[in-house]
Structure formats: structure tokens, C-alpha cells
N, CA, C and O atoms as CSV, one atom per row, in Angstrom:
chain,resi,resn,atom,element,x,y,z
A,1,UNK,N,N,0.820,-1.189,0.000
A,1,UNK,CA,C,0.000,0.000,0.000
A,1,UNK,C,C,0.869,1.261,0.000
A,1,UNK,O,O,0.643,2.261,-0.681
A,2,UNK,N,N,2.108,1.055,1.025
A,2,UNK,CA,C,2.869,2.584,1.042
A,2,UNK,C,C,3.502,2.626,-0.448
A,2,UNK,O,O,3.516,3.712,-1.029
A,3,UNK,N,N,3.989,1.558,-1.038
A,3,UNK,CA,C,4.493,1.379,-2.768
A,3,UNK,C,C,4.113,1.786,-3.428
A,3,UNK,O,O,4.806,2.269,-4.323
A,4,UNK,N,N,2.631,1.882,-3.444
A,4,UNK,CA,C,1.604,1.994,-4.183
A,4,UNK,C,C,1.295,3.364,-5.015
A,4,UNK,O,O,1.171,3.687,-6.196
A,5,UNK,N,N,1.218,4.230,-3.236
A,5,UNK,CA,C,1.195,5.647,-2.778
A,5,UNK,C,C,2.268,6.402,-3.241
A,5,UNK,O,O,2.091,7.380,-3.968
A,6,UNK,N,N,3.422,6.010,-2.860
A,6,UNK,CA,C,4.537,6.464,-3.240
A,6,UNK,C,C,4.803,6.627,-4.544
A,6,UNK,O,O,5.327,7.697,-4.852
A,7,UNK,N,N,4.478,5.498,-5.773
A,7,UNK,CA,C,4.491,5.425,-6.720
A,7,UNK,C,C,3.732,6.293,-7.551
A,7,UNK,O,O,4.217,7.016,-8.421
A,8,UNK,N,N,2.353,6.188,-7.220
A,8,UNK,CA,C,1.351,7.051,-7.915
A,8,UNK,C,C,1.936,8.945,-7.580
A,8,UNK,O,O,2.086,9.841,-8.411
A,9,UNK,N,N,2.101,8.976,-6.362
A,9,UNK,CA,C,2.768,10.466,-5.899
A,9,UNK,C,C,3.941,10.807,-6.682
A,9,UNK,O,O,3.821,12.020,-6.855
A,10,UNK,N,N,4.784,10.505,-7.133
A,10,UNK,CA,C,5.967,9.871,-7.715
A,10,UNK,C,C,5.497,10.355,-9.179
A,10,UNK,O,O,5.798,11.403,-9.752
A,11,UNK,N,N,4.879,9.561,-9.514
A,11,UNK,CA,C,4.290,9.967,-10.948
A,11,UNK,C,C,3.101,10.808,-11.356
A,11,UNK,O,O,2.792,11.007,-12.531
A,12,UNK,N,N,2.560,11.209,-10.481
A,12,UNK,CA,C,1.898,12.870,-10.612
A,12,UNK,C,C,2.625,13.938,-10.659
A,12,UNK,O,O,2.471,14.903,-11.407
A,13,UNK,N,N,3.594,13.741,-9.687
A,13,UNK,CA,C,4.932,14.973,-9.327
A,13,UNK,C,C,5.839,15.059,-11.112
A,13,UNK,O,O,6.136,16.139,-11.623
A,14,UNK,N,N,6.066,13.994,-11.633
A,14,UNK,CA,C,7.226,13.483,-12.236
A,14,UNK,C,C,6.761,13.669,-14.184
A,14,UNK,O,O,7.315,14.056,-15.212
A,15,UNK,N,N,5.335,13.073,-13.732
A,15,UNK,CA,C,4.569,13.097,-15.663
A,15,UNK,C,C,4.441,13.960,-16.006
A,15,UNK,O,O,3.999,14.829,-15.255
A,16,UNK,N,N,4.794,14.294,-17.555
A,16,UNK,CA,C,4.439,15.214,-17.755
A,16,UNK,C,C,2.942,15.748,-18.218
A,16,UNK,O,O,2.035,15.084,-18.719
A,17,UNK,N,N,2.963,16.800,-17.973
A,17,UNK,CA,C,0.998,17.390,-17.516
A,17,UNK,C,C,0.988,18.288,-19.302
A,17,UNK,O,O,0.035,19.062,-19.394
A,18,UNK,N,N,1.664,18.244,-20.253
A,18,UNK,CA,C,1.009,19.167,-21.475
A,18,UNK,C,C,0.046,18.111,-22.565
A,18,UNK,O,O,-0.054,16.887,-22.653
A,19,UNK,N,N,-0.499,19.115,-23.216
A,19,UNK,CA,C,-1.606,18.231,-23.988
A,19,UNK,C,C,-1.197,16.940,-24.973
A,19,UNK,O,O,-0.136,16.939,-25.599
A,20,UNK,N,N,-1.971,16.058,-25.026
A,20,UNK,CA,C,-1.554,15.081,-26.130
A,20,UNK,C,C,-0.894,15.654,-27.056
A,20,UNK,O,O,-0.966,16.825,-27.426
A,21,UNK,N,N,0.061,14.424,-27.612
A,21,UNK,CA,C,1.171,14.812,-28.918
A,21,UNK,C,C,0.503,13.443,-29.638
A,21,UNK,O,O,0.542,12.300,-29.183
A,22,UNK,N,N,0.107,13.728,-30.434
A,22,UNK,CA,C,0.068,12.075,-31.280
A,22,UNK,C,C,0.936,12.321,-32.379
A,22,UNK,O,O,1.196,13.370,-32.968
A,23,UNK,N,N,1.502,10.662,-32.615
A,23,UNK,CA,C,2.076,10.749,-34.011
A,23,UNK,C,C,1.623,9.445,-34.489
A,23,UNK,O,O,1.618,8.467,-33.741
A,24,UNK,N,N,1.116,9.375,-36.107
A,24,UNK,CA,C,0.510,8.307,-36.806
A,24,UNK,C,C,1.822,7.575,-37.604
A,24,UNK,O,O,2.851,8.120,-38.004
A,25,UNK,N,N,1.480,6.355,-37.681
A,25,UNK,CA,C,1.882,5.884,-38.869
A,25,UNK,C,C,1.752,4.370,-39.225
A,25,UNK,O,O,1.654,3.318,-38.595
A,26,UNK,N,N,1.809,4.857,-40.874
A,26,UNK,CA,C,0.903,3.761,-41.512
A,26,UNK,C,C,1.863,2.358,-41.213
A,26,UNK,O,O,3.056,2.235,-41.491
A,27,UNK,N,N,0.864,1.226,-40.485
A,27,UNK,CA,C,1.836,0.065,-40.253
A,27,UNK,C,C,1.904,-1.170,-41.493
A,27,UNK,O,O,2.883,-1.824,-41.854
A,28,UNK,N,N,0.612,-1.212,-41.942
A,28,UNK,CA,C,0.453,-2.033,-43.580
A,28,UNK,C,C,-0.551,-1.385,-44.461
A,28,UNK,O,O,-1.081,-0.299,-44.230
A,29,UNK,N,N,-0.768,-2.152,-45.502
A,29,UNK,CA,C,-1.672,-2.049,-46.416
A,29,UNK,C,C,-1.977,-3.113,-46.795
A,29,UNK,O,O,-1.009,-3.814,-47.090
A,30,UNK,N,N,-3.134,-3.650,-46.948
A,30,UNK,CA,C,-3.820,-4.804,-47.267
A,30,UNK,C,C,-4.991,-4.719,-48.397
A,30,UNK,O,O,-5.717,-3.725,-48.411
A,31,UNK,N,N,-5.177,-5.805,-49.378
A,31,UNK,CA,C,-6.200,-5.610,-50.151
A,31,UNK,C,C,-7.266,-6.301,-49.303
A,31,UNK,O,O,-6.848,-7.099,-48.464
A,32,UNK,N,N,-8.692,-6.094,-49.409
A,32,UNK,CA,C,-9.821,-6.410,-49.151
A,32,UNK,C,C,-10.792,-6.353,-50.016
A,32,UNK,O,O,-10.754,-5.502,-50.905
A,33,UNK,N,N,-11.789,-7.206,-49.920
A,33,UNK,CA,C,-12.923,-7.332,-51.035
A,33,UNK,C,C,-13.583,-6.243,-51.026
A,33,UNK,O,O,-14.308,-5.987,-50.065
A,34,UNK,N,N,-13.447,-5.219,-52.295
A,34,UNK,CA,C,-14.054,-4.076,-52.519
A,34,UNK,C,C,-12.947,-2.691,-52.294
A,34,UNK,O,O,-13.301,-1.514,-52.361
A,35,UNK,N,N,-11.307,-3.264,-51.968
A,35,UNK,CA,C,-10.846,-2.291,-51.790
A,35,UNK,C,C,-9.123,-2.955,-50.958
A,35,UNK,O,O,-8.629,-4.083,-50.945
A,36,UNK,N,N,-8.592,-1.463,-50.292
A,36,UNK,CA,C,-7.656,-1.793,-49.396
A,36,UNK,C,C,-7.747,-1.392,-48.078
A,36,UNK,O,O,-8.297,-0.300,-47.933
A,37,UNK,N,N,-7.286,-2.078,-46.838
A,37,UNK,CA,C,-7.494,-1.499,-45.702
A,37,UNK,C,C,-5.917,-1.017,-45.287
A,37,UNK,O,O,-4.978,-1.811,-45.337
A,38,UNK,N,N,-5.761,0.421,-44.866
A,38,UNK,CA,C,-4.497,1.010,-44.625
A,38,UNK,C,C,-4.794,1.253,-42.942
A,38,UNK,O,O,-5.500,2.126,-42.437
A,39,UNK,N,N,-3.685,-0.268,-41.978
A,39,UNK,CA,C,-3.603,-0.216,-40.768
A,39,UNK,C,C,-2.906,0.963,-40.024
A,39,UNK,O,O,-1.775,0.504,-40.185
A,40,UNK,N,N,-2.685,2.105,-39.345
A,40,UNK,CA,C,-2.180,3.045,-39.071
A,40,UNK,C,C,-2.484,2.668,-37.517
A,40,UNK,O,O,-3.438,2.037,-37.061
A,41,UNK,N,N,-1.314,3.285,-36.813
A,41,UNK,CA,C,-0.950,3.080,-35.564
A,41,UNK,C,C,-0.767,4.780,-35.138
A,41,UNK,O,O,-0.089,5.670,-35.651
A,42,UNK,N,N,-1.712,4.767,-33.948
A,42,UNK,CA,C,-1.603,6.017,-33.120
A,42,UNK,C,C,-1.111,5.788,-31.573
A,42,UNK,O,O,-1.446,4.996,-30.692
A,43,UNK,N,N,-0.207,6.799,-31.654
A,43,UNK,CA,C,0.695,6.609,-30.225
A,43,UNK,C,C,0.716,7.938,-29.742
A,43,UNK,O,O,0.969,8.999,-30.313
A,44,UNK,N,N,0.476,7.736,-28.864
A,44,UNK,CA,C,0.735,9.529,-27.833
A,44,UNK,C,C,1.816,9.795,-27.099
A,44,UNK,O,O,2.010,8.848,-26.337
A,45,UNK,N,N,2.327,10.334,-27.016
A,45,UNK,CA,C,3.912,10.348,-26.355
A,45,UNK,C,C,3.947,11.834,-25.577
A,45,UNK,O,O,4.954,12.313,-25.055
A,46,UNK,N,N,2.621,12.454,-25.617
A,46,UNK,CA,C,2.090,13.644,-24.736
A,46,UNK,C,C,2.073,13.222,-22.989
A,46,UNK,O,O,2.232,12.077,-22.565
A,47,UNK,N,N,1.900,14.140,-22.356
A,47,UNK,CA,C,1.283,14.094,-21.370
A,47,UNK,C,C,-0.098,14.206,-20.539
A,47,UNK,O,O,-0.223,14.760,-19.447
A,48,UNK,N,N,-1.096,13.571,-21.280
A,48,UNK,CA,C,-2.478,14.007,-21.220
A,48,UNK,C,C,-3.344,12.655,-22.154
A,48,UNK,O,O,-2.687,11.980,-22.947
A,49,UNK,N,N,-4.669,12.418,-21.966
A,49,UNK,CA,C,-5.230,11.295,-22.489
A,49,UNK,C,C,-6.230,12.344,-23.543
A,49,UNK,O,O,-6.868,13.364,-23.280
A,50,UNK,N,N,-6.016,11.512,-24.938
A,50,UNK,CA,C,-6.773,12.391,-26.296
A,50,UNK,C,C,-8.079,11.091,-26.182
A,50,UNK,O,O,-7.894,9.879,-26.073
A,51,UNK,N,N,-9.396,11.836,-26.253
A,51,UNK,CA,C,-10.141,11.123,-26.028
A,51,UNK,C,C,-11.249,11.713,-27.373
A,51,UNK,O,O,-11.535,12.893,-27.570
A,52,UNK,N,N,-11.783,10.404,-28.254
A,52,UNK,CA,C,-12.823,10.865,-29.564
A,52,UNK,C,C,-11.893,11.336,-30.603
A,52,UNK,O,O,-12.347,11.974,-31.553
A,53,UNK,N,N,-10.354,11.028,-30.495
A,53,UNK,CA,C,-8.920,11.114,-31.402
A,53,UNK,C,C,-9.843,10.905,-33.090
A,53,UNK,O,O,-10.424,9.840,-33.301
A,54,UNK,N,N,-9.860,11.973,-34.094
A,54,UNK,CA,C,-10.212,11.718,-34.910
A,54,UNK,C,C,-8.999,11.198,-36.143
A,54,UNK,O,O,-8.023,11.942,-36.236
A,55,UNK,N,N,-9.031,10.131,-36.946
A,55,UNK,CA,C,-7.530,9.969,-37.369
A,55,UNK,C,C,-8.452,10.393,-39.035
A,55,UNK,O,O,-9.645,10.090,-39.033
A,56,UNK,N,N,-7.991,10.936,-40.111
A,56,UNK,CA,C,-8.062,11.463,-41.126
A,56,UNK,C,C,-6.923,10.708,-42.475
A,56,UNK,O,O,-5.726,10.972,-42.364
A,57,UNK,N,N,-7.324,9.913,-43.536
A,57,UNK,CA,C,-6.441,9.818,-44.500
A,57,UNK,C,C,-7.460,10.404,-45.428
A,57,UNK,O,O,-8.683,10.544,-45.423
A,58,UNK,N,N,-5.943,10.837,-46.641
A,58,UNK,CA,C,-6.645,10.879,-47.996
A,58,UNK,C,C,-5.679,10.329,-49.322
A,58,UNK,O,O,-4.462,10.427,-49.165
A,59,UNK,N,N,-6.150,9.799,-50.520
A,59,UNK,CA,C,-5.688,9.970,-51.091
A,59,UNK,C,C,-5.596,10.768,-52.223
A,59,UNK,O,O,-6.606,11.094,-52.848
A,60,UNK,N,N,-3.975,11.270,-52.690
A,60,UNK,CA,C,-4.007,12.239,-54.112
A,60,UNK,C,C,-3.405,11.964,-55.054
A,60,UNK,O,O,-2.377,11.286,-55.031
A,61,UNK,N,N,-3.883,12.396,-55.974
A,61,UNK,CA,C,-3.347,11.839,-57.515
A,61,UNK,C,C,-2.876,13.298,-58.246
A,61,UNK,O,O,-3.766,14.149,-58.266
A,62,UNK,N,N,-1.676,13.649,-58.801
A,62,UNK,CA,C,-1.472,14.762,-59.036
A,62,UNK,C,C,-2.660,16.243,-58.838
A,62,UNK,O,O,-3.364,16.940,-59.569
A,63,UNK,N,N,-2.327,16.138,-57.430
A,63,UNK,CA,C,-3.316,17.326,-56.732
A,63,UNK,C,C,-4.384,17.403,-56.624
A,63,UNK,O,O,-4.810,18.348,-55.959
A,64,UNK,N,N,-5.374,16.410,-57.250
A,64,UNK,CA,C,-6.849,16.143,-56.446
A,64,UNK,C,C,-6.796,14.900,-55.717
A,64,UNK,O,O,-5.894,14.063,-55.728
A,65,UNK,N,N,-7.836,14.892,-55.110
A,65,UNK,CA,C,-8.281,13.872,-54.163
A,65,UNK,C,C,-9.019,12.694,-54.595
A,65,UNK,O,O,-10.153,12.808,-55.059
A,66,UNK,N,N,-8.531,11.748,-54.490
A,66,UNK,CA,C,-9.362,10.593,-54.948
A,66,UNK,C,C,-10.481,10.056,-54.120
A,66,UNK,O,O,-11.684,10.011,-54.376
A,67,UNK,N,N,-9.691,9.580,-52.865
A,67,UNK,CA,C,-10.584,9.300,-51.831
A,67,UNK,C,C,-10.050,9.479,-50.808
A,67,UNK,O,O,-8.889,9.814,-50.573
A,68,UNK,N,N,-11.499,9.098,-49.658
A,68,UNK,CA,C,-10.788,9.906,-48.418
A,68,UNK,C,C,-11.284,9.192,-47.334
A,68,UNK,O,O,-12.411,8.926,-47.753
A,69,UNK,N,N,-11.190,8.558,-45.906
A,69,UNK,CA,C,-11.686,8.172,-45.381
A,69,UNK,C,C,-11.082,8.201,-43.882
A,69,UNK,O,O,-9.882,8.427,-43.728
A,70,UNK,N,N,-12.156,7.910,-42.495
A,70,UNK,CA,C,-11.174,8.055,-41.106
A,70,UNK,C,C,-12.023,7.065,-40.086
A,70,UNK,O,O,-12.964,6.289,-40.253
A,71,UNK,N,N,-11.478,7.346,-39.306
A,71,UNK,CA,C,-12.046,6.844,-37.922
A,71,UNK,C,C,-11.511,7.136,-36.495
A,71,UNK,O,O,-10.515,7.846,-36.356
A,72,UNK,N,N,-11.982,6.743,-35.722
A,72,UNK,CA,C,-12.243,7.387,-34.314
A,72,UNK,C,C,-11.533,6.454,-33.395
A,72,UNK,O,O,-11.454,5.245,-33.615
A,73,UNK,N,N,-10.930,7.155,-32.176
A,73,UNK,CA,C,-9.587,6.346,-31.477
A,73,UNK,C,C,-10.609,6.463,-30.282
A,73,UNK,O,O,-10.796,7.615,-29.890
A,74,UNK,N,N,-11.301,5.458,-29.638
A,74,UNK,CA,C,-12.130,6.379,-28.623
A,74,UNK,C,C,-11.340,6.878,-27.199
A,74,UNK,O,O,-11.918,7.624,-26.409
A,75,UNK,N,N,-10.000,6.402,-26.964
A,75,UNK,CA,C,-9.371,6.369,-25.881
A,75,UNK,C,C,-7.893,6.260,-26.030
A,75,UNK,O,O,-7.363,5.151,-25.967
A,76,UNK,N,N,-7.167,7.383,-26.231
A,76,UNK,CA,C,-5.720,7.476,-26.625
A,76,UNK,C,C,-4.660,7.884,-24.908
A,76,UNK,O,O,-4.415,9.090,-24.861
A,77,UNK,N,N,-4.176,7.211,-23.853
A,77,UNK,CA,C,-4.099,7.578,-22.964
A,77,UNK,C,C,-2.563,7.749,-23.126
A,77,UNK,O,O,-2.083,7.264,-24.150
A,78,UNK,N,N,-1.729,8.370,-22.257
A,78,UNK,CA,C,-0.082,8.982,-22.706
A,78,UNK,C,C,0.660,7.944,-22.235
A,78,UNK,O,O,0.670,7.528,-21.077
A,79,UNK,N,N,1.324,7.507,-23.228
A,79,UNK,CA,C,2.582,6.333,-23.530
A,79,UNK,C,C,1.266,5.175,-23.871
A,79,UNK,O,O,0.905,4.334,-23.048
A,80,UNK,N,N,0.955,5.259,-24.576
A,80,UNK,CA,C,-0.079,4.088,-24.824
A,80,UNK,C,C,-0.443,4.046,-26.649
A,80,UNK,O,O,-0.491,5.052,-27.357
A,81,UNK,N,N,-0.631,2.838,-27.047
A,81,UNK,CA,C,-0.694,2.753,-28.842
A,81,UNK,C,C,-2.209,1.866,-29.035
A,81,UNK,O,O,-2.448,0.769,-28.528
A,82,UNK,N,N,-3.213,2.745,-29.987
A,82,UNK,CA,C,-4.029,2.167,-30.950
A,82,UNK,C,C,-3.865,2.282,-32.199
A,82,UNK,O,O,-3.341,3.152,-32.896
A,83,UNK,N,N,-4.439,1.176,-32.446
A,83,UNK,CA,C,-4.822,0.922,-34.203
A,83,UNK,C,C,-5.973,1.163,-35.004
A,83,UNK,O,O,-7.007,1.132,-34.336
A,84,UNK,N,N,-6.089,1.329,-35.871
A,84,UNK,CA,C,-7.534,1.755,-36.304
A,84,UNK,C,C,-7.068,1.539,-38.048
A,84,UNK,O,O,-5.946,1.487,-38.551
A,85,UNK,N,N,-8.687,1.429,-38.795
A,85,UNK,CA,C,-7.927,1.150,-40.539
A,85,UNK,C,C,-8.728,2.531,-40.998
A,85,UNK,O,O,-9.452,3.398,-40.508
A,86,UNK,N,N,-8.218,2.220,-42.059
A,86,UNK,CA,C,-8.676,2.909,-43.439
A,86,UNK,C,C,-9.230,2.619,-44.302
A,86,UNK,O,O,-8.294,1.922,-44.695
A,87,UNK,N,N,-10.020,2.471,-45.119
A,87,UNK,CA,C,-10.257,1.817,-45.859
A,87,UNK,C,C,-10.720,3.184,-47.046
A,87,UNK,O,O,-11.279,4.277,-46.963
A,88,UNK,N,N,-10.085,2.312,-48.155
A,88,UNK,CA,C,-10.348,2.888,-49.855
A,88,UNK,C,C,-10.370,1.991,-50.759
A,88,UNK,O,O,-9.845,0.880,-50.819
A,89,UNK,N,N,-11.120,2.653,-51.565
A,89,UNK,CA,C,-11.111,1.528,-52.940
A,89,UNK,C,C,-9.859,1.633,-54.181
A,89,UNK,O,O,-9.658,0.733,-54.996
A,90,UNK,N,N,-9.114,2.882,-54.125
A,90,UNK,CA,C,-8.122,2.412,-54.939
A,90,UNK,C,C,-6.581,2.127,-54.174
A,90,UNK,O,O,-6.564,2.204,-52.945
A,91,UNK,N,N,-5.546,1.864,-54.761
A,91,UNK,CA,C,-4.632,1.121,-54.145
A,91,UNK,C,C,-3.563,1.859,-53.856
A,91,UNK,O,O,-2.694,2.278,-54.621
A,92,UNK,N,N,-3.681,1.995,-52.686
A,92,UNK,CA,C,-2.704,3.715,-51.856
A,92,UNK,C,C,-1.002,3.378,-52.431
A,92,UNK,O,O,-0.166,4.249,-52.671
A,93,UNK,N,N,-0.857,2.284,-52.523
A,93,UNK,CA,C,0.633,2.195,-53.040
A,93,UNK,C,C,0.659,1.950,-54.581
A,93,UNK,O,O,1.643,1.470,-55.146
A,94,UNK,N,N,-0.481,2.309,-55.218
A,94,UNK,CA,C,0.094,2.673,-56.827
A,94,UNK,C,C,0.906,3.723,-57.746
A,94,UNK,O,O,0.797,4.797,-57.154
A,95,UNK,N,N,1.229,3.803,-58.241
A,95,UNK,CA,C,2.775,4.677,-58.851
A,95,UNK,C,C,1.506,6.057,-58.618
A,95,UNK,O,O,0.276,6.068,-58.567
A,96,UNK,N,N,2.518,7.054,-58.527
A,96,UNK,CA,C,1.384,8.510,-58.582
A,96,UNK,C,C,0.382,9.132,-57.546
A,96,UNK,O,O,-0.014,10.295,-57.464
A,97,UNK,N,N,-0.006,7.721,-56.558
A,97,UNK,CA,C,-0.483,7.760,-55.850
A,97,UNK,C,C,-0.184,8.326,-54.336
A,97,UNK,O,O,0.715,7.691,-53.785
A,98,UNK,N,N,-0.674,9.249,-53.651
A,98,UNK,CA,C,-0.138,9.601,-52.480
A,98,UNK,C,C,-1.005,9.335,-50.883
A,98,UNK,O,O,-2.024,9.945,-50.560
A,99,UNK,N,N,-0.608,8.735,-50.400
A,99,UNK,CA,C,-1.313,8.631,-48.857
A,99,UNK,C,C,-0.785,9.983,-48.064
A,99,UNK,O,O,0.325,10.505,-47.956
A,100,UNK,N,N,-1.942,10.267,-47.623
A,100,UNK,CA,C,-1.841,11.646,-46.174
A,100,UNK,C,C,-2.699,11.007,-45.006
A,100,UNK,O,O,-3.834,10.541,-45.106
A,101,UNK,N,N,-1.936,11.087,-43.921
A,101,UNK,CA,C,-2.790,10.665,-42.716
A,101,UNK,C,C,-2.629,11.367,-41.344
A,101,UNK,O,O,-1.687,11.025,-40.630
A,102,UNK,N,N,-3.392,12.218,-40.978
A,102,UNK,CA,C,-3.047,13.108,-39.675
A,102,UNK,C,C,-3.944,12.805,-39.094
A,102,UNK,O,O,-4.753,12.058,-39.644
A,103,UNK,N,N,-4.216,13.332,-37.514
A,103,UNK,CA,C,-4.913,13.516,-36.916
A,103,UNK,C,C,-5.669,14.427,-36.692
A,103,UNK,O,O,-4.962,15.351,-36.288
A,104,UNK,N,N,-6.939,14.804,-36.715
A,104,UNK,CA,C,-7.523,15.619,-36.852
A,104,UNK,C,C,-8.664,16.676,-35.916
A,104,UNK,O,O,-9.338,17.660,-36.218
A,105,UNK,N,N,-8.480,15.970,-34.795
A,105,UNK,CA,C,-8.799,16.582,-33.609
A,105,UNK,C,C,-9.368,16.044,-32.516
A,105,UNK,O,O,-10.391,15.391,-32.718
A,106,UNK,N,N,-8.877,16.169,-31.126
A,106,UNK,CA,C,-9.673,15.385,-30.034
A,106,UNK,C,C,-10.379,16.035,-29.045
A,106,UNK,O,O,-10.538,17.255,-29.091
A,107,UNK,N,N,-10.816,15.357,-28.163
A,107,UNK,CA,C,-11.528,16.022,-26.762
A,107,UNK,C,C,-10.572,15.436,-25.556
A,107,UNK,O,O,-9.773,14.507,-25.669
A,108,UNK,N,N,-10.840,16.175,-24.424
A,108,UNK,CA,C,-10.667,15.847,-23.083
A,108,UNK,C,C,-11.408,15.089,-22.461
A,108,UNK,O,O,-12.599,15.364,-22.316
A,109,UNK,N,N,-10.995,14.255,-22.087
A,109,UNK,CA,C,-11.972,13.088,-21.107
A,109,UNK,C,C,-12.218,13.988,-20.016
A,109,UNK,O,O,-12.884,13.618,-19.049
């Protein structure tokens, strides 16, 4: 129990307290029936939990947009990693083709 205390005190004093930092990145690409799913890995390396983490890809083909698609991290807590896909119908690693993937905005739990 005093370990416990000490520990948690320890690491309130010690963590750092500024807002989530996320950084993405794409871990595969896979074909799927009707398309590809692009696995992307979100990690926070902030001091703070990003909560409703919106993750955002698109793809471009000499400067327009082909397609675009995202999804929702519901619980990103600091030093901690989720996964989430993508999914498009044309094939993000074809010649010409460009993947963009950021994050696009969260809430405070």
C-alpha cells in the first residue's frame, strides 16, 4: 500500500501534464474485397489522455483527391498505442499515388 502511494505520488509529481502529442503511422496495407485497408498506428507520447482522437487519411493523384476516409480512437491515454484502418477503394501504393494521414482533432476526457 505505502508502494503503491509512493508510486502514484511519484508519478503525478514526475509526468508530464502538457496536452496530447500524437504521431501516426501507416503500419500495412492490405487488399480487401471491394478495396484496401491502410492499418495506421496512433501513439501519444504527450502528457495528457486524447479522447474521440479523430484519425483522417486521404488519397491524391497529381493534386486532387481521390478518396478519403477516417475513424475514431475512442481512448488514446499517454505512452499508450491504438490501431484503427482505413479503408479505400483504390490502391494507396500505386505509382502517382499519395497517402496523407493526420490527426484531426480530439476532446478531453
Amino acid at each position: 500500500m505505502l508502494a503503491t502511494t509512493g508510486y502514484l505520488t511519484y508519478r503525478g509529481v514526475t509526468a508530464p501534464q502538457g496536452p496530447p502529442s500524437v504521431h501516426l503511422e501507416v503500419q500495412r496495407i492490405e487488399p480487401v474485397e471491394g478495396g484496401y485497408v491502410v492499418v495506421v498506428e496512433a501513439r501519444n507520447t504527450g502528457g495528457t489522455t486524447a479522447a474521440q482522437l479523430e484519425v483522417q487519411g486521404e488519397l491524391l493523384s497529381g493534386g486532387r483527391v481521390l478518396d478519403v476516409d477516417g475513424f475514431v480512437i475512442d481512448y488514446l491515454p499517454p505512452d499508450s498505442v491504438r490501431r484503427g484502418g482505413l479503408m479505400f477503394e483504390s490502391d494507396p501504393r500505386a505509382p502517382g499515388v499519395e497517402l496523407r494521414v493526420e490527426p484531426a482533432g480530439y476532446s478531453e476526457p
